[in-house]
C-alpha positions in Angstrom: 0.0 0.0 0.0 2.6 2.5 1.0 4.7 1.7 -2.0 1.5 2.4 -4.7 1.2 5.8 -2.5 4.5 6.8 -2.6 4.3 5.6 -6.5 1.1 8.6 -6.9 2.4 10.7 -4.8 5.7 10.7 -7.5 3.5 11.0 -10.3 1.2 13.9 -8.9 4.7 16.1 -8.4 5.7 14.8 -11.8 2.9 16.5 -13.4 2.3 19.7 -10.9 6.2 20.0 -12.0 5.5 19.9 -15.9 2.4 22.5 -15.2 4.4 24.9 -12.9 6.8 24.4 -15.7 4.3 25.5 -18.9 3.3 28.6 -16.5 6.3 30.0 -16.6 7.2 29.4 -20.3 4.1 31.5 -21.0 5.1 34.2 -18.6 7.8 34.2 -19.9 6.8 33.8 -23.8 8.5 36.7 -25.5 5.4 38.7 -27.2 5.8 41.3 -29.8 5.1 44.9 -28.7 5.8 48.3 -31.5 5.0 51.7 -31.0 4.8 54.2 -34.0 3.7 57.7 -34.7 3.5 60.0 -37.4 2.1 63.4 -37.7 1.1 64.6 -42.3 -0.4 67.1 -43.6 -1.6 70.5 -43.0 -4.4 71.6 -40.6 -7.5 71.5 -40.5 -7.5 68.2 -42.6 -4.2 67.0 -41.3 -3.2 63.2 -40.0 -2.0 62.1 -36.7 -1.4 58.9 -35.9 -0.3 57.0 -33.0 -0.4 53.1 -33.0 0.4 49.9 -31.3 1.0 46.6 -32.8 1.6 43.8 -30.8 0.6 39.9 -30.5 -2.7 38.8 -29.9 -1.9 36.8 -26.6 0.0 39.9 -25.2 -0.9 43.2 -23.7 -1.7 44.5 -27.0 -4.2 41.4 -27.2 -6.4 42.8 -24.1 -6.0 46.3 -24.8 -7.7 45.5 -28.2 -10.2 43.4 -26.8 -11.2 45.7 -24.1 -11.5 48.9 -26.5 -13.4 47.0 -29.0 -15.7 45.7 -25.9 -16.2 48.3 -23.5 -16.0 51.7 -25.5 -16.5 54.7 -24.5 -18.9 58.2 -25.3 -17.3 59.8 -28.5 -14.3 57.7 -28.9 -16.0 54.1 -29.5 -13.5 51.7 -31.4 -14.0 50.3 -34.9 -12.3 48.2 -36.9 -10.3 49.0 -39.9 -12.4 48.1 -43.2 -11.2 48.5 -46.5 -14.7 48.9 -47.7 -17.8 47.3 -45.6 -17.5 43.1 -44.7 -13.6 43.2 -45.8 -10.9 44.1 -43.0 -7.4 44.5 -43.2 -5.3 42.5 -41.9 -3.6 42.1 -38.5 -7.2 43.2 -37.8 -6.5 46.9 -36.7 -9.4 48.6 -34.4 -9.3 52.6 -34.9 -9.7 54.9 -32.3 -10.6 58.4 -32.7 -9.1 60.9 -30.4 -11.2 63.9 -30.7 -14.6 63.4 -29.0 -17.0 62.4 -32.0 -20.1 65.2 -31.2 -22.3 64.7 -34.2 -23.1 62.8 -37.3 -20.3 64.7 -39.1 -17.7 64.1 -37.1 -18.6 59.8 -37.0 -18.6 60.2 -41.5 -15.1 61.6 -41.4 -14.3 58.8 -39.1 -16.2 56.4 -40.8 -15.3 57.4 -44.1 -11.9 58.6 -45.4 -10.0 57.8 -42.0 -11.1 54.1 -41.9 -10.6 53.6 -45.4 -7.3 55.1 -45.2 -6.3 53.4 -42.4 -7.3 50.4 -43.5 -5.6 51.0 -47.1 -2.4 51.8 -45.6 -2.3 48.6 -43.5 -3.3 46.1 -46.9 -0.8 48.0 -48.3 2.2 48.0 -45.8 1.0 44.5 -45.6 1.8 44.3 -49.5 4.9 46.3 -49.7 6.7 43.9 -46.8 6.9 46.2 -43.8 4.4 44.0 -42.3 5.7 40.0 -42.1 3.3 38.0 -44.3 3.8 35.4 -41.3 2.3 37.2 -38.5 -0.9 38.3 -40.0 -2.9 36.2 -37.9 -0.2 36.7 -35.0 -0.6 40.6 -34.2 -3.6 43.1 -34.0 -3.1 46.4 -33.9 -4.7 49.9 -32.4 -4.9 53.1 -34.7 -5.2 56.0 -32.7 -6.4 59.0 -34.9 -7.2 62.9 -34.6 -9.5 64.6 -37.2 -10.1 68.0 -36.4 -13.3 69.1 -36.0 -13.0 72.0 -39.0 -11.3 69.6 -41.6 -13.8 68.9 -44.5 -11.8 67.6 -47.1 -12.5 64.1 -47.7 -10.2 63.4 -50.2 -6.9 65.3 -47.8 -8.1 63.6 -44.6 -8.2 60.0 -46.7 -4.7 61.0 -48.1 -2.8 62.1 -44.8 -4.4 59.4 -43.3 -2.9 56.7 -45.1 0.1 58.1 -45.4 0.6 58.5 -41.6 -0.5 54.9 -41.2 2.2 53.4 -43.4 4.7 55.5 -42.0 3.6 54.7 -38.0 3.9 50.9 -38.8 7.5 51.9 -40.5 8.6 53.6 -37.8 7.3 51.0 -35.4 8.3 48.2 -36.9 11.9 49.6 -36.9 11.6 50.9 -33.2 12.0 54.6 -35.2 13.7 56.9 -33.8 17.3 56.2 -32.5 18.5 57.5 -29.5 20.6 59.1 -31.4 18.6 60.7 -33.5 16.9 62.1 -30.3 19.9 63.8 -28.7 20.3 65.4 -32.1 16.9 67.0 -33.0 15.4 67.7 -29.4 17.1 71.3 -28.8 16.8 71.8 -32.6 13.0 71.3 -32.5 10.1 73.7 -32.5 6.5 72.2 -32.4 4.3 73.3 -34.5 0.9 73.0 -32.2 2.8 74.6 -29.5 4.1 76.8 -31.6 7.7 78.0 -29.4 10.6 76.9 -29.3 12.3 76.9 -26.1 16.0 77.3 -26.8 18.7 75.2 -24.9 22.7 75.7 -24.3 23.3 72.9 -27.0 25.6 73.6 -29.6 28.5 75.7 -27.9 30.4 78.0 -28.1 28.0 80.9 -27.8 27.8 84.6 -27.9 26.7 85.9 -24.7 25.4 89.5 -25.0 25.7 91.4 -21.5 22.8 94.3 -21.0 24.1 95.7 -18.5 23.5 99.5 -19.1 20.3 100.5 -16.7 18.5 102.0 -20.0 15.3 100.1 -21.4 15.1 101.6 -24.7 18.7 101.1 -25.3 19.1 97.7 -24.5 15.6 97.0 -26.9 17.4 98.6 -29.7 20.5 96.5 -28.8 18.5 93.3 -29.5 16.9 94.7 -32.2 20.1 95.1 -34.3 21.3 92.2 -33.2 21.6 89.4 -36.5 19.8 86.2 -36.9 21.9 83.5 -35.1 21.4 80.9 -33.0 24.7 81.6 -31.6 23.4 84.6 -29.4 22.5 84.2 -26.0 20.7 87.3 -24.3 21.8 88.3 -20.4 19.5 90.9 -18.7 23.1 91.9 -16.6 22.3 92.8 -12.6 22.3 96.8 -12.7 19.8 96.6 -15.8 17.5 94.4 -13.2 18.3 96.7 -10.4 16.7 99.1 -11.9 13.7 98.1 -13.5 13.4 94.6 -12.2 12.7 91.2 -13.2 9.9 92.2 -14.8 12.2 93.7 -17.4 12.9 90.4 -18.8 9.4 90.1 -20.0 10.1 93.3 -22.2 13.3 91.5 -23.4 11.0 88.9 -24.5 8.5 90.5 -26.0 11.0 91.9 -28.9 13.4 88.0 -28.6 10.6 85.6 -28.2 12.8 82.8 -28.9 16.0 83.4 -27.6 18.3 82.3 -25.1 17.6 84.4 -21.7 20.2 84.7 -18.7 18.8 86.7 -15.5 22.2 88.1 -13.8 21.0 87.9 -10.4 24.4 87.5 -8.8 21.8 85.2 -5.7 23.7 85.5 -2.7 20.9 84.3 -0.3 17.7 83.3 -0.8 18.2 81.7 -3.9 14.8 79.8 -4.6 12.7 83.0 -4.1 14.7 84.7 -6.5 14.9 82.0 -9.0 11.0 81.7 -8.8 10.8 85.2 -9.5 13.0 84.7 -12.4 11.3 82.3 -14.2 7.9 83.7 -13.9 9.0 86.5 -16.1 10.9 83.6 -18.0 13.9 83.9 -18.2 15.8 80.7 -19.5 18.8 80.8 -16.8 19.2 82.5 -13.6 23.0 83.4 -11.9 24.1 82.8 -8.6 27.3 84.2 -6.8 30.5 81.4 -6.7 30.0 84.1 -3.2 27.0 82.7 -1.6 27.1 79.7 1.3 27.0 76.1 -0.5 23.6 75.8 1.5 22.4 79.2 -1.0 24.4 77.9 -3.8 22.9 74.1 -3.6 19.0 75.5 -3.2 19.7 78.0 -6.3 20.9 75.5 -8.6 18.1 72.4 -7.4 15.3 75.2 -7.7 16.4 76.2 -11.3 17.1 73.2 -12.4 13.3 71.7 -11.0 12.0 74.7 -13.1 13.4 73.4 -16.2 15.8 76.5 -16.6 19.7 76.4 -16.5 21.4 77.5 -13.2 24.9 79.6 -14.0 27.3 79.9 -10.8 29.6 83.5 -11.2 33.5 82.8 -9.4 33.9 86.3 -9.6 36.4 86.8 -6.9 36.1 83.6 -5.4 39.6 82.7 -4.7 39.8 79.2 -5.5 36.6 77.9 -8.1 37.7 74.4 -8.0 37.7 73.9 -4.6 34.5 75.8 -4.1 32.4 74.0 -7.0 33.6 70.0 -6.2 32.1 71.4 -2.5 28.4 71.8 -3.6 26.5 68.9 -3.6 24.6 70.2 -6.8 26.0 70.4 -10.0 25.4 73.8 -12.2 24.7 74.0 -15.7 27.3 76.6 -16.2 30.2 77.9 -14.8 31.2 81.5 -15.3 35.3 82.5 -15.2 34.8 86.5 -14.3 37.0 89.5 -14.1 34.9 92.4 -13.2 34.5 95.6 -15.1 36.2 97.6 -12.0 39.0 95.3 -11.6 39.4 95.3 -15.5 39.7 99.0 -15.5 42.1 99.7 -12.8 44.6 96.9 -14.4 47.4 99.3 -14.9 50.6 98.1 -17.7 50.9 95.8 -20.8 51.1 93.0 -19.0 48.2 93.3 -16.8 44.8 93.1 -18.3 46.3 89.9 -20.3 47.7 88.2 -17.7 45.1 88.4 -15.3 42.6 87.0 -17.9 44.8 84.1 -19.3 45.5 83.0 -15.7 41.9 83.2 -15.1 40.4 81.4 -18.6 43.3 78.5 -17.3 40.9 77.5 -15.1 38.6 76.8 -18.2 40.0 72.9 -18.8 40.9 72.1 -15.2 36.4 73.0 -14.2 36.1 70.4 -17.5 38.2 67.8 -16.1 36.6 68.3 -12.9 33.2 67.0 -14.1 34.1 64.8 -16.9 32.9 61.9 -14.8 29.2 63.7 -15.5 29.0 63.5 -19.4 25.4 63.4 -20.3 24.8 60.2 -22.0 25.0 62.2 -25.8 28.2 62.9 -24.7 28.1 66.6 -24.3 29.6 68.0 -21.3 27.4 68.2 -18.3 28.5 72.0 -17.0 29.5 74.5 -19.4 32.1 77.2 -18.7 31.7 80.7 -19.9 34.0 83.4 -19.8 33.7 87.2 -18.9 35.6 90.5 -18.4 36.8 92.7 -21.4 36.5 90.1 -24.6 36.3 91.2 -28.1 37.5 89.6 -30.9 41.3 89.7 -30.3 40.8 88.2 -26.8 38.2 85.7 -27.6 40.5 83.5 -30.2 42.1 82.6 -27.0 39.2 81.7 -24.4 37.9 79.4 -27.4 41.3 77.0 -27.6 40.6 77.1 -23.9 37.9 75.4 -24.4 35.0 78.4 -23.4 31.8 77.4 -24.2 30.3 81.1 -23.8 31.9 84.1 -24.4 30.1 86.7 -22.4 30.5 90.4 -24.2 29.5 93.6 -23.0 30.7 97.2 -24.3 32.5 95.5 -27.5 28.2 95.0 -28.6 25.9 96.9 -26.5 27.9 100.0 -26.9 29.3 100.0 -30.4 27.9 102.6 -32.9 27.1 99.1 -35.5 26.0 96.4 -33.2 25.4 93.9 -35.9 29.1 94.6 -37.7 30.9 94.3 -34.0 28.3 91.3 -33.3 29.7 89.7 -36.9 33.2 90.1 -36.0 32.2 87.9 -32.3 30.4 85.8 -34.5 33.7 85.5 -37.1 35.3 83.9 -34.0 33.4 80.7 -33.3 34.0 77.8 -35.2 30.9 76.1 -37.2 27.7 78.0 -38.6 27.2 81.3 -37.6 23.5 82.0 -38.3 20.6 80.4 -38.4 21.5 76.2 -38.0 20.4 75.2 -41.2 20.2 71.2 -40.4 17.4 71.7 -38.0 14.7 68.5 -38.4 11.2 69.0 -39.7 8.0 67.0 -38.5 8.6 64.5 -41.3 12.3 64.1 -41.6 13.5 60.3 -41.5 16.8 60.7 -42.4 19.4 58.5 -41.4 22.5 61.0 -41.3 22.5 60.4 -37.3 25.0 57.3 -37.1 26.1 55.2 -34.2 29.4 54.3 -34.9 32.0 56.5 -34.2 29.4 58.2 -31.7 26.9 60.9 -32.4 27.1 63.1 -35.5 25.7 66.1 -34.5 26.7 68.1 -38.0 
């Protein structure tokens, strides 16, 4: 008896074994999951389409089957139909995006979006960017916005289908690249939100010091100031003295999209005043090398929370190094600074230079102290800028430095021609010196961003 037991008992652990087994293969079954998107056309009939494909025994599966089942007011599923009783294949359920409100919002829908849809998928099918084997294998879920206004059947069929072949491309080919990220996102302006918001990306750049405390002189400053994306604007400390941060806003309104640096010079304090900053939005707020690491560390975590750069000035802090590997935050740019009243009171040939190349010295040895924190592009993590009497005979110099801003002041702001003495700062940097030419549109597919040999940002 106790031998045909123990001869069940083996069997029964054989087979719970052998089940506990098959569970985890199918947790563990690989399943196929793509995402793709792609925005065509011109409103109000453009085409934007976000999809999914994925296998039917996966989480695309029971996303599909619980859209199709349990839909919801104005954006119920249906299923992509070349023309009525003939689907596409992997079955494809559309959902619309924009509340469907009346009869001729559910035509457009029902018309030339499914039929496009549905077109574009036979076709991809056709064409090989879908495998012929996994047909019955994958569904997938069309995601697509009509606007209300458009009324061109024969446009909103078109951009349609040509959004839906080129979602499944991209999908299918896990489009974009990382690479190809790192290399449009600062180069990018959205056309719904219709800003671009610039970032410290490409250096070296031309930092333009308003210092003087006069409004209308600093406007007309920026107004003759070129096209370039090289410029940087900084509303400098006595300029915010006297009218305050509010002045920034009037900066704005006549350089919408440029590059903003509120010279604060923080010594304490240092969220308030960066929350002040940014509400009249400026792009980057400074801090003084001067202030206690505790002011120093809130400053740059607060501006850097906001979205917006934090600069740290070492003007007349006597050892930078030491004082920036102390803070336990790490700015987004460093500022070498020789102040206009020490600049002026330099007395002999040897002086003014001297002072300044022993200064911009410092320029590799702040590189080398946060190499370690390359951002995964491999741009450096903390710029360095340089300040204090540059013009074009000086600046050759902070460049082989390494200075990834050159902060000018008199040289443009006070020249009779601001856009000739702006050319002849511009003459200096290496690379384009207008507008960057390369910048990526909406439908851009390109494939000059390569991996080997690491990013290829020109």
């Amino acid at each position: 008896m106790e031998i045909i037991l123990s001869q069940k008992y083996t069997v029964i652990n054989r087979k719970y074994i052998l089940i506990n087994q098959k569970v985890k293969n199918l947790i563990m079954a690989k399943t196929d999951y793509f995402i793709g998107e792609a925005l065509i056309g011109d409103p109000p009939n453009l085409a934007h389409v976000d999809l999914i494909i994925g296998s039917k025994d996966g989480p695309v599966g029971i996303s599909f089957a619980n859209a199709l089942s349990n839909p919801s007011k104005g954006h119920g599923g249906l299923l992509a139909a070349i023309r009525p009783n003939l689907l596409s294949k992997p079955v494809s359920l559309i959902v619309p995006k924009v509340t469907i409100s009346d009869m001729a919002d559910a035509n457009k829908i029902f018309g030339p979006a499914q039929a496009a849809v549905a077109k574009g998928i036979a076709d991809g099918v056709e064409e090989g960017l879908i495998p012929m084997n996994k047909l019955d294998d994958w569904v997938i879920i069309v995601s697509v916005f009509i606007h209300p206004e458009a009324t061109d059947y024969r446009k909103i069929y078109q951009f349609n289908y040509g959004a839906t072949k080129l979602a499944i491309q991209r999908a299918l080919k896990n489009y974009p690249p990382i690479e190809k990220i790192f290399y449009d996102k600062d180069r990018a302006k959205h056309p719904v939100a219709g800003i671009r918001v610039p970032r410290l990306w490409r250096p070296p750049y031309i930092q333009v010091a308003l210092d003087h405390p006069a409004l209308e002189k600093q406007i007309k400053v920026v107004q003759q100031l070129p096209k370039s994306d090289r410029i940087i604007l900084e509303v400098g400390t006595p300029f915010l003295k006297k009218y305050g941060v509010e002045s920034i806003k009037q900066i704005r309104e006549v350089a919408k999209e440029k590059f903003i640096v509120a010279d604060l010079k923080t010594l304490d304090v240092g969220k308030l005043e960066v929350d002040f900053a940014f509400d009249a939005t400026a792009d980057a707020v400074v801090a003084s090398g001067l202030a206690a690491n505790a002011s120093l560390n809130k400053f740059i975590l607060e501006a850097q929370r906001l979205g917006i750069h934090a600069f740290v000035d070492t003007m007349e802090v006597q050892n930078p190094i030491e004082k920036l590997a102390s803070l336990k935050q790490t700015p987004d740019v460093v500022i070498l600074h020789r102040g206009i009243d020490v600049e002026q009171s330099a007395i002999g040939d040897k002086s003014p230079d001297a002072s300044q190349k022993a200064r911009w010295a410092l320029v590799p040895k702040i590189k080398e102290l946060y190499a370690g924190q390359k951002k995964a592009s491999g741009r450096d993590r903390v710029l360095v800028a340089v300040a204090g009497g540059i013009e074009p005979s000086t600046a050759a110099y902070a460049i082989e430095q390494g200075a990834d801003i050159l902060i000018v002041g008199r040289f443009i702001a006070s020249a009779k021609d601001v856009e000739f003495a702006m050319r002849r700062m511009l003459g200096v940097l290496p690379g384009y010196q207008d507008i960057d030419l390369k910048r990526i549109h909406s439908e851009d597919d390109d494939n000059t961003v390569e991996k080997a040999g690491g990013p290829k940002w020109d």
